[in-house]
SETORMAR-287719 format. One line per 8 residues: number of its first residue (from 1); their letters; for each residue x, y, z of N, C-alpha, C, O, CB. Coordinates in Angstrom, 2 decimals. Glycine has a CB too. Example, Ala and Ser with C-alpha at 12.3 -4.5 7.8 and 13.67 -1.06 7.14 Angstrom:
<atoms>
1> as> 13.19 -5.69 7.80 12.30 -4.50 7.80 13.20 -3.30 7.80 14.24 -3.32 8.46 11.31 -4.47 9.05  12.85 -2.25 7.08 13.67 -1.06 7.14 12.90 0.03 7.87 13.41 1.14 8.04 14.08 -0.60 5.72
</atoms>
This chain:
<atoms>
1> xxxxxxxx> 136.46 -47.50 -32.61 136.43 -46.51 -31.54 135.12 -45.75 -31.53 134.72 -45.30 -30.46 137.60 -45.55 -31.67  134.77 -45.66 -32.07 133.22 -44.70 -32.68 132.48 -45.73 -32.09 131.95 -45.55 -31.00 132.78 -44.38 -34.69  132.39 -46.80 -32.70 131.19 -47.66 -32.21 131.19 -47.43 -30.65 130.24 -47.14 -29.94 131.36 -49.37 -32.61  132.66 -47.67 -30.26 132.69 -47.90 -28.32 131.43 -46.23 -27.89 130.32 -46.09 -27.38 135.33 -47.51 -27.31  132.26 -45.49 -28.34 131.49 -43.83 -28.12 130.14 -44.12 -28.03 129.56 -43.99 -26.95 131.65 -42.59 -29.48  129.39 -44.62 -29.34 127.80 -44.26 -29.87 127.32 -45.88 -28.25 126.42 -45.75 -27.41 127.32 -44.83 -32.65  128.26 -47.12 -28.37 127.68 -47.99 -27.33 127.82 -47.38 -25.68 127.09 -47.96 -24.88 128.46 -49.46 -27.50  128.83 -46.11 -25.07 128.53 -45.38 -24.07 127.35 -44.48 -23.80 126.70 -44.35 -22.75 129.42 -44.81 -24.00
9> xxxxxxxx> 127.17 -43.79 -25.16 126.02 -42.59 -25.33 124.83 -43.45 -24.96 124.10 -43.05 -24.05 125.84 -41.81 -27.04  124.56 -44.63 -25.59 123.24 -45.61 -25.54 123.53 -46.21 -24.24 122.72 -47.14 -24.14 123.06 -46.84 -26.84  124.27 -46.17 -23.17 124.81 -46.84 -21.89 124.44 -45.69 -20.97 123.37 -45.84 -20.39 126.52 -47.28 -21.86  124.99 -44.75 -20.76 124.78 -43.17 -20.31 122.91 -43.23 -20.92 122.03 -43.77 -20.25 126.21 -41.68 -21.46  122.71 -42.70 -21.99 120.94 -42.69 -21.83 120.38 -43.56 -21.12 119.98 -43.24 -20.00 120.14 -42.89 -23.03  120.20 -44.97 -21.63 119.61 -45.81 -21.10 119.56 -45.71 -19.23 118.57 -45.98 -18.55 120.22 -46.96 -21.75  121.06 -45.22 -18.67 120.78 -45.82 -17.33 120.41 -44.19 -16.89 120.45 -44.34 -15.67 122.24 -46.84 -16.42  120.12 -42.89 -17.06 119.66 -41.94 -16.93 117.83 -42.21 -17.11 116.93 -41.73 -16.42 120.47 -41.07 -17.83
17> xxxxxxxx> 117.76 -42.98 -18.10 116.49 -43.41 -17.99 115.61 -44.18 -17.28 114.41 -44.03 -17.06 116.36 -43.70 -18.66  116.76 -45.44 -16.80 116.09 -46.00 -16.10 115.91 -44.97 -14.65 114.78 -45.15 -14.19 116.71 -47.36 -16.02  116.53 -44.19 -14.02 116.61 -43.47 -13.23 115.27 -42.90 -13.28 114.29 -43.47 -12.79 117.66 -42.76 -13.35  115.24 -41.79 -13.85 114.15 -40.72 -14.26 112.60 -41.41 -14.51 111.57 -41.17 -13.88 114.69 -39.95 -15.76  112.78 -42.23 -15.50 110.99 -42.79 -15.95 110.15 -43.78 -14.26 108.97 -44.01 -13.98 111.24 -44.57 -17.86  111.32 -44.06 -13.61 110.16 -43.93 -12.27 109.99 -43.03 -11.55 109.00 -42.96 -10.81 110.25 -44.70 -11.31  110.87 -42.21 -11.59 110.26 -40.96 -10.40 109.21 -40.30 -11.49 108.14 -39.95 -11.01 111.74 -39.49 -9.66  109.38 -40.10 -12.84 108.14 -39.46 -13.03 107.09 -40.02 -13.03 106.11 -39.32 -13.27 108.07 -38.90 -13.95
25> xxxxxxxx> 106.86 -41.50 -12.77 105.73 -42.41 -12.72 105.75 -42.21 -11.53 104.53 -42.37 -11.54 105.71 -43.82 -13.20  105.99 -41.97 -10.38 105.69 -41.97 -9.05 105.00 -40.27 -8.87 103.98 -40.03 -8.24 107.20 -42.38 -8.10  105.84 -39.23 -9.59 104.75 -37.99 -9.75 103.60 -37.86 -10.04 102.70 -37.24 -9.48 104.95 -37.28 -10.45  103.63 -38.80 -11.46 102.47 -38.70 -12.12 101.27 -39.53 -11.24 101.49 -40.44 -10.45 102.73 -39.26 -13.60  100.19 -39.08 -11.53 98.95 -40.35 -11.50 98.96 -41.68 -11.45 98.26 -42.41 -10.74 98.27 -40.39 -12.48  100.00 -42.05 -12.45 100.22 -43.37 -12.95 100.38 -44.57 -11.96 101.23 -44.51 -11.07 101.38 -43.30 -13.74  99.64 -45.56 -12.08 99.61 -46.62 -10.68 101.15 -46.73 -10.79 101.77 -46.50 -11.83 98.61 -48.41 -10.78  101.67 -47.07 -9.69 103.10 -46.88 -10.39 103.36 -47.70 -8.77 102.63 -47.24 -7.90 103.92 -44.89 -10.95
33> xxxxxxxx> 104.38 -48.91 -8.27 104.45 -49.29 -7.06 106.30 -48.77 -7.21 106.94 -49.05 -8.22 103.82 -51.10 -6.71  106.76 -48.21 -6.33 108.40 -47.58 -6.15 109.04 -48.26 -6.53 109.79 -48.05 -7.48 109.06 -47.29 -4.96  108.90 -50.03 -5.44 109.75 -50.43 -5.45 110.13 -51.31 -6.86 111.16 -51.98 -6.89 109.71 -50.88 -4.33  109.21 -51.25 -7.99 109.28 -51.88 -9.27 111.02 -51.24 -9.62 111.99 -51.92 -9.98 107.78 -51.29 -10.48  110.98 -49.98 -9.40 112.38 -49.41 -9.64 113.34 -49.61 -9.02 114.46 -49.35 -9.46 112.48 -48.35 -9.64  113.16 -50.08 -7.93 114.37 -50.86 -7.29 115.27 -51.74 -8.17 116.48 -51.96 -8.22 113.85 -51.78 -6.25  114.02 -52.20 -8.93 114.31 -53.93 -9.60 114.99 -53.63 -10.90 116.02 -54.11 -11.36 112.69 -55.02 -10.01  114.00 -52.55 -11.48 114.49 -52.07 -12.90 115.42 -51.06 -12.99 115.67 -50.72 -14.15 113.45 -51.59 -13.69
41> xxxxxxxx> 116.10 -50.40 -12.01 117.66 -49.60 -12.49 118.25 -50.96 -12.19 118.58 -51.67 -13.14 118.47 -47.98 -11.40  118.42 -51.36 -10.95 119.34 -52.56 -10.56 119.57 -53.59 -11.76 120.71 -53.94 -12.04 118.67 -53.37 -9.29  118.09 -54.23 -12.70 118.95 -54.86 -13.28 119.42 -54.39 -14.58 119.93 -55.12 -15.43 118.54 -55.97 -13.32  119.21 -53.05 -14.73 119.68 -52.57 -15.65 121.21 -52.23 -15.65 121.93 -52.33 -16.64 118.94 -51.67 -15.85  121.69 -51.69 -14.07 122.67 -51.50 -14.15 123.91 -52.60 -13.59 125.08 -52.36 -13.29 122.54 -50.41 -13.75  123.15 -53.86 -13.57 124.17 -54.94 -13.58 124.15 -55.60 -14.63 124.94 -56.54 -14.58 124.10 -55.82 -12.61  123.45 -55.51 -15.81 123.32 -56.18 -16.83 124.39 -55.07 -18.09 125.01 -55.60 -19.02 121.53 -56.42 -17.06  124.39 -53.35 -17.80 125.59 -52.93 -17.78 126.91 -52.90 -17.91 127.72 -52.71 -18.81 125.58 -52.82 -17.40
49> xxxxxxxx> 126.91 -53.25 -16.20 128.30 -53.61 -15.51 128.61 -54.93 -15.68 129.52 -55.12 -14.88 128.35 -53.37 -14.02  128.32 -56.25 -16.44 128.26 -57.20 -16.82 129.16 -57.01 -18.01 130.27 -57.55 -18.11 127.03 -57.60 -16.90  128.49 -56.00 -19.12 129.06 -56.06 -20.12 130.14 -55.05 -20.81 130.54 -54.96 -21.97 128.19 -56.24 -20.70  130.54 -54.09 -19.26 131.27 -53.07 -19.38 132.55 -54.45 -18.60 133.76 -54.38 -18.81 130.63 -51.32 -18.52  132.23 -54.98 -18.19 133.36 -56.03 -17.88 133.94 -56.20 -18.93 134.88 -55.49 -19.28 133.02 -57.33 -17.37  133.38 -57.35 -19.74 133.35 -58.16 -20.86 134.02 -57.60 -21.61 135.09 -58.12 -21.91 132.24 -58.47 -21.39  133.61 -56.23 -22.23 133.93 -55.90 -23.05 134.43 -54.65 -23.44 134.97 -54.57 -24.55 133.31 -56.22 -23.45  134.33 -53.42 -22.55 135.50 -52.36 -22.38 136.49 -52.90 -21.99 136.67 -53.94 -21.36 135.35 -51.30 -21.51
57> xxxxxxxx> 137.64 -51.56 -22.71 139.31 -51.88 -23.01 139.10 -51.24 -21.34 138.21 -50.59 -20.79 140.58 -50.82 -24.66  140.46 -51.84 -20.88 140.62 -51.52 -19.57 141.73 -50.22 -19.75 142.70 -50.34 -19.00 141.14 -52.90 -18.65  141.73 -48.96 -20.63 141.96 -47.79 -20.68 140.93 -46.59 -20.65 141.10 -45.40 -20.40 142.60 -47.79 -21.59  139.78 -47.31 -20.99 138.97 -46.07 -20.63 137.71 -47.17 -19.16 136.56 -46.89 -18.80 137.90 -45.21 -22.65  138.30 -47.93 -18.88 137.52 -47.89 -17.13 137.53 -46.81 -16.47 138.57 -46.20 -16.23 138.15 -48.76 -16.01  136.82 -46.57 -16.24 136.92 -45.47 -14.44 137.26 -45.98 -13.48 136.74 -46.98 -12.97 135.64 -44.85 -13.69  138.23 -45.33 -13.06 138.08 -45.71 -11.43 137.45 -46.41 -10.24 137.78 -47.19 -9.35 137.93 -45.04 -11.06  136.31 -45.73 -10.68 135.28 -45.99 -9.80 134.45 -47.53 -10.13 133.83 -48.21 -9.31 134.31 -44.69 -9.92
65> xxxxxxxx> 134.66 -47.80 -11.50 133.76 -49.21 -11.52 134.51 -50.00 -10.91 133.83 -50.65 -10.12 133.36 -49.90 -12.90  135.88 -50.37 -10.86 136.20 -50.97 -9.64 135.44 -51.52 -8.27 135.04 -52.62 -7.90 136.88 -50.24 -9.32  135.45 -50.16 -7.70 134.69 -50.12 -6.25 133.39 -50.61 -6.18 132.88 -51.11 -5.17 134.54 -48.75 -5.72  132.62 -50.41 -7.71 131.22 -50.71 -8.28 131.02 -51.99 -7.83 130.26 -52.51 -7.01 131.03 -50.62 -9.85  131.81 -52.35 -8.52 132.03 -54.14 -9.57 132.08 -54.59 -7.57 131.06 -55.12 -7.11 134.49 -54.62 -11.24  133.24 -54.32 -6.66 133.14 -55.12 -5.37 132.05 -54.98 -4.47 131.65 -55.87 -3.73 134.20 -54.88 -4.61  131.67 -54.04 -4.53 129.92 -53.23 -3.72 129.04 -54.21 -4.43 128.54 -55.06 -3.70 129.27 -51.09 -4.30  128.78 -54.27 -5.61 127.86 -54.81 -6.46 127.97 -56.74 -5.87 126.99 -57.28 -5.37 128.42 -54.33 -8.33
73> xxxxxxxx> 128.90 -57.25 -6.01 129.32 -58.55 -5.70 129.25 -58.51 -4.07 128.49 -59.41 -3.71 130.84 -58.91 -6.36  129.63 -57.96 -3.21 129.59 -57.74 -2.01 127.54 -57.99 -1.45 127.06 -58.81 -0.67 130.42 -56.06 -1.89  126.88 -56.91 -2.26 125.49 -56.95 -1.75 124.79 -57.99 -2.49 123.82 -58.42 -1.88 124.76 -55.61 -1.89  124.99 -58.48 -3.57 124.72 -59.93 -3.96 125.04 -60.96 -3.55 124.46 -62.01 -3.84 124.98 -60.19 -4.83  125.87 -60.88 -2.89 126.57 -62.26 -1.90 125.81 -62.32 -0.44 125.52 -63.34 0.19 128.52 -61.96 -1.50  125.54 -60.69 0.00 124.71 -60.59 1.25 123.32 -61.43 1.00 122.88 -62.39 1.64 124.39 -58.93 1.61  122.74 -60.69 -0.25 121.32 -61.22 -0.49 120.96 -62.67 -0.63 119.87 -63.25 -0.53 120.88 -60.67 -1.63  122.58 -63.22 -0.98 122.51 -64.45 -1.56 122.30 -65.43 -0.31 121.50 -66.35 -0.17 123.79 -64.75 -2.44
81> xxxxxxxx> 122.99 -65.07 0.28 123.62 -65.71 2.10 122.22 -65.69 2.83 121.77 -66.64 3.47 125.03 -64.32 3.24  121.52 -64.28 2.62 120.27 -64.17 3.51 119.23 -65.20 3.00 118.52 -65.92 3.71 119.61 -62.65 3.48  119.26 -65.13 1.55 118.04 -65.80 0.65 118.14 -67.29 1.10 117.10 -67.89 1.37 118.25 -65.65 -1.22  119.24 -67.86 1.20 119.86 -68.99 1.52 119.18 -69.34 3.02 118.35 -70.22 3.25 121.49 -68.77 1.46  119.73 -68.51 3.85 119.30 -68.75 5.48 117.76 -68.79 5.46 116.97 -69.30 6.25 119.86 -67.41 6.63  117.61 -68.19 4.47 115.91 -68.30 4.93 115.29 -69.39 4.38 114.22 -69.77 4.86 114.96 -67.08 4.45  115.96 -70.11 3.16 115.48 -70.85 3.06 115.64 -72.30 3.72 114.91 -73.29 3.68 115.48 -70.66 2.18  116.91 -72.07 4.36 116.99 -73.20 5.84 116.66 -72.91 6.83 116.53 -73.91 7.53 118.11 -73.66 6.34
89> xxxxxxxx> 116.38 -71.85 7.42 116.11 -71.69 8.49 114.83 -70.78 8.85 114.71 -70.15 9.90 117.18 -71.34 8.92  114.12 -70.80 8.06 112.94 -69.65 7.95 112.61 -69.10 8.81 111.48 -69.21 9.29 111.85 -69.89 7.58  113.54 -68.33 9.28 113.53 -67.25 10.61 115.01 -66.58 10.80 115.74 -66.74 11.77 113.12 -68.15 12.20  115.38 -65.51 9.25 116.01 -64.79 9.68 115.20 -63.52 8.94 115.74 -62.86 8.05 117.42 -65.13 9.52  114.04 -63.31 9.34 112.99 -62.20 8.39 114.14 -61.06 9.04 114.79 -60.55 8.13 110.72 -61.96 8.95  114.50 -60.59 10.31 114.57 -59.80 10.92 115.94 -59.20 10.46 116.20 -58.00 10.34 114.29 -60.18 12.11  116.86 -60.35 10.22 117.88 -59.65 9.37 117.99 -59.10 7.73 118.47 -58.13 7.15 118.81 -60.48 9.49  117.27 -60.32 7.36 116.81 -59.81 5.64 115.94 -58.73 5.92 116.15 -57.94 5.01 115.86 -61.05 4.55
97> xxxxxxxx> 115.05 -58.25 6.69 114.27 -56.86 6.72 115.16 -55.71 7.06 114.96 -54.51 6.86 113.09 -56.85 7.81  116.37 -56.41 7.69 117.51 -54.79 8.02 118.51 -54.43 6.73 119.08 -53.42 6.32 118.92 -55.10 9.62  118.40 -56.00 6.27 119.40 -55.80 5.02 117.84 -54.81 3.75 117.95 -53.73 3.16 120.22 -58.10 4.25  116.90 -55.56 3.77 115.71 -54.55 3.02 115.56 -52.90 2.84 115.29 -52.18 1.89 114.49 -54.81 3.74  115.81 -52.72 3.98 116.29 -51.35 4.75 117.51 -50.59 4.43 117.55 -49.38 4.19 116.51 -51.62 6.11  118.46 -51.39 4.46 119.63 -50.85 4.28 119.78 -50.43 2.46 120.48 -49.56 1.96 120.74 -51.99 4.92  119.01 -51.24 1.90 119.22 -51.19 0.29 118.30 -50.08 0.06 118.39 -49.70 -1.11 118.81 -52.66 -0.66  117.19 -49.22 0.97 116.42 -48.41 0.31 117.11 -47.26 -0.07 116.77 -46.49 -0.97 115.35 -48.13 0.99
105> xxxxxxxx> 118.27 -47.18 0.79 118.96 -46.12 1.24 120.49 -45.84 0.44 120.92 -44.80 -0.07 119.09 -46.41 2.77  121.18 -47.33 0.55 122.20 -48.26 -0.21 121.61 -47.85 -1.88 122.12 -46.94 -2.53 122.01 -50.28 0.33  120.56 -48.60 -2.35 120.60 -48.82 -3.84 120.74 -47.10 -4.50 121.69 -46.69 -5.17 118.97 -49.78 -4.38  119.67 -46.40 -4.16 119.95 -44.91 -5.19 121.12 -44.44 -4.73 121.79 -44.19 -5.74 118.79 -43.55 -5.08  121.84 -44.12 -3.61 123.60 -44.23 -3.76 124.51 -44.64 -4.97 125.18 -43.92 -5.71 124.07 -45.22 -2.82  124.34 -46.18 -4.96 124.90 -47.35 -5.86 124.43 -46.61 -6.97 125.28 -46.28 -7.79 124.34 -49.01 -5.70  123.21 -46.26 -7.17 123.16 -45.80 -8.70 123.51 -44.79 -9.06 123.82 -44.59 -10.24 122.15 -45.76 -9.25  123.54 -43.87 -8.13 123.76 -42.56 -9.31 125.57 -42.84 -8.97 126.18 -41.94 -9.54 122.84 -40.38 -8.75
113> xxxxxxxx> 126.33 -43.56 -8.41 127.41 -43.63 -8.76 128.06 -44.63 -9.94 129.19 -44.60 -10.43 127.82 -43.74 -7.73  126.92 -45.53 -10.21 126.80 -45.81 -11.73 126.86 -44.82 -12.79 127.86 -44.59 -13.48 125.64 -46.38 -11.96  125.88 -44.31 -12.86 125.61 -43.34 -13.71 126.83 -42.44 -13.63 127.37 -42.53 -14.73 124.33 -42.69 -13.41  127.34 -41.81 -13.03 128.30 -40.83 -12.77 129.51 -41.80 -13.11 129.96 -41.23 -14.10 128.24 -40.12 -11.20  130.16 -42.71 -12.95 130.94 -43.85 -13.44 130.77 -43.73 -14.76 131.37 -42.89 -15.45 130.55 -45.23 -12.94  129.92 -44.58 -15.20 129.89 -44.21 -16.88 129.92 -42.81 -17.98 130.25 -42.57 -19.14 128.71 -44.70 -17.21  129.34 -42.08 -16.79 129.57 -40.92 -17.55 131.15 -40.31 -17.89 131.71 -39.89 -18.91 128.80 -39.93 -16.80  131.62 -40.55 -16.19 133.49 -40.20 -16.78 133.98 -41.54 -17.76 134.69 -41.41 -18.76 134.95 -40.18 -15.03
121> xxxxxxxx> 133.77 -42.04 -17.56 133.60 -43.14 -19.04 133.71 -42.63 -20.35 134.67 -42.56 -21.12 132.16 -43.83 -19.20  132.26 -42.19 -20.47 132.29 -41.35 -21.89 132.94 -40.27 -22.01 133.41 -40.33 -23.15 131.12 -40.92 -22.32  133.27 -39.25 -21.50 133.94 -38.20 -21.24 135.65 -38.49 -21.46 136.31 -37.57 -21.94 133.47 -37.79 -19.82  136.08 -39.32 -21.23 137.53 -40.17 -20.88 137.26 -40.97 -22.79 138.20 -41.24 -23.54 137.39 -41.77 -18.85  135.88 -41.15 -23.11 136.18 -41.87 -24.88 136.17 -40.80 -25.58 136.99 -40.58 -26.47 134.95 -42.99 -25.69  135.31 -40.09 -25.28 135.16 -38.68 -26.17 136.02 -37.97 -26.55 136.07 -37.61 -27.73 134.56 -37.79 -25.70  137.03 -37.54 -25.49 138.17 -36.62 -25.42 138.93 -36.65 -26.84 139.03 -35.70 -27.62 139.17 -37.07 -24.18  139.53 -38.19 -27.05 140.03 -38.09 -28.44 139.56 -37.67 -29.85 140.20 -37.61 -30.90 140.30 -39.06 -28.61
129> xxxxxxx> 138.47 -37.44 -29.61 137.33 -37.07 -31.14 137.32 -35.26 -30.89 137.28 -34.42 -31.78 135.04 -38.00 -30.95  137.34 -35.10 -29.84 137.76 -33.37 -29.53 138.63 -33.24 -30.45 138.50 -32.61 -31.49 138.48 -32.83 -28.03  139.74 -33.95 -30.01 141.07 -33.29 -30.59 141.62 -34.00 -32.14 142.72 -33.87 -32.68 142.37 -33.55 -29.33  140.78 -34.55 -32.46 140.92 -35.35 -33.74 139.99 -33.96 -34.80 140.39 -33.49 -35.87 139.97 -37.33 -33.57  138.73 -33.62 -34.05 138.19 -32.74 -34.97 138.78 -31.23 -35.17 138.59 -30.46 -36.11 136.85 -32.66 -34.61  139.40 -31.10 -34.25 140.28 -29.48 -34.07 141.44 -29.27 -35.35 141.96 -28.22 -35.73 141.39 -29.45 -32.28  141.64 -30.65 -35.84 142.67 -30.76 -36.36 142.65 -30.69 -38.19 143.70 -30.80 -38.82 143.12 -31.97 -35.70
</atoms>
């Protein structure tokens, strides 16, 4: 049970990080192109949600990864379908540029309801070590 805790705390940092270390590269000076962060929360937080599948007990899921897990499969199936058409039909730029669009707006949504997901996560593992130490 401890281990699950210390592997949320390192789940919770990590995807707070991936969050944060590009906007402060986009403050800073630093050549820094945005959309690199598109790429790097996303596959951070499906590589995640991959293994919060796998391998969390389905008593401390949230709620919410549910909805995650079908959103997540839902816009991968879009991308997949578009990537596909274009490569038969190389002329649907106009819809893959609305679907482009839609994710600028779509993806930091998706994430901070990651982040906020895992966090009642940890909060929901933690609880028992409250009341284990009171005692």
């Amino acid at each position: 049970m401890k281990s699950l805790l210390y592997w949320k705390l390192a789940d919770i940092i990590l995807q707070v990080l991936a969050l944060l270390v590009p906007v402060v590269l986009c403050i800073t000076d630093v050549p820094f192109d945005i959309f690199y962060s598109y790429f790097s929360v996303g596959a951070a937080q499906v590589v995640s949600c991959v293994i919060n599948k796998l391998f969390l007990d389905p008593d401390y899921r949230a709620d919410g990864r549910r909805t995650y897990e079908i959103t997540l499969l839902l816009v991968l199936g879009l991308f997949l379908l578009l990537w596909v058409g274009y490569l038969v039909w190389n002329d649907i730029v106009g819809v893959y540029g609305i679907f482009a669009v839609a994710m600028l707006f779509i993806g930091p949504i998706m994430a901070i309801a990651y982040v906020l997901t895992t966090l009642t996560e940890l909060i929901t593992i933690k609880k028992p070590y409250k009341y284990i130490q009171d005692i």
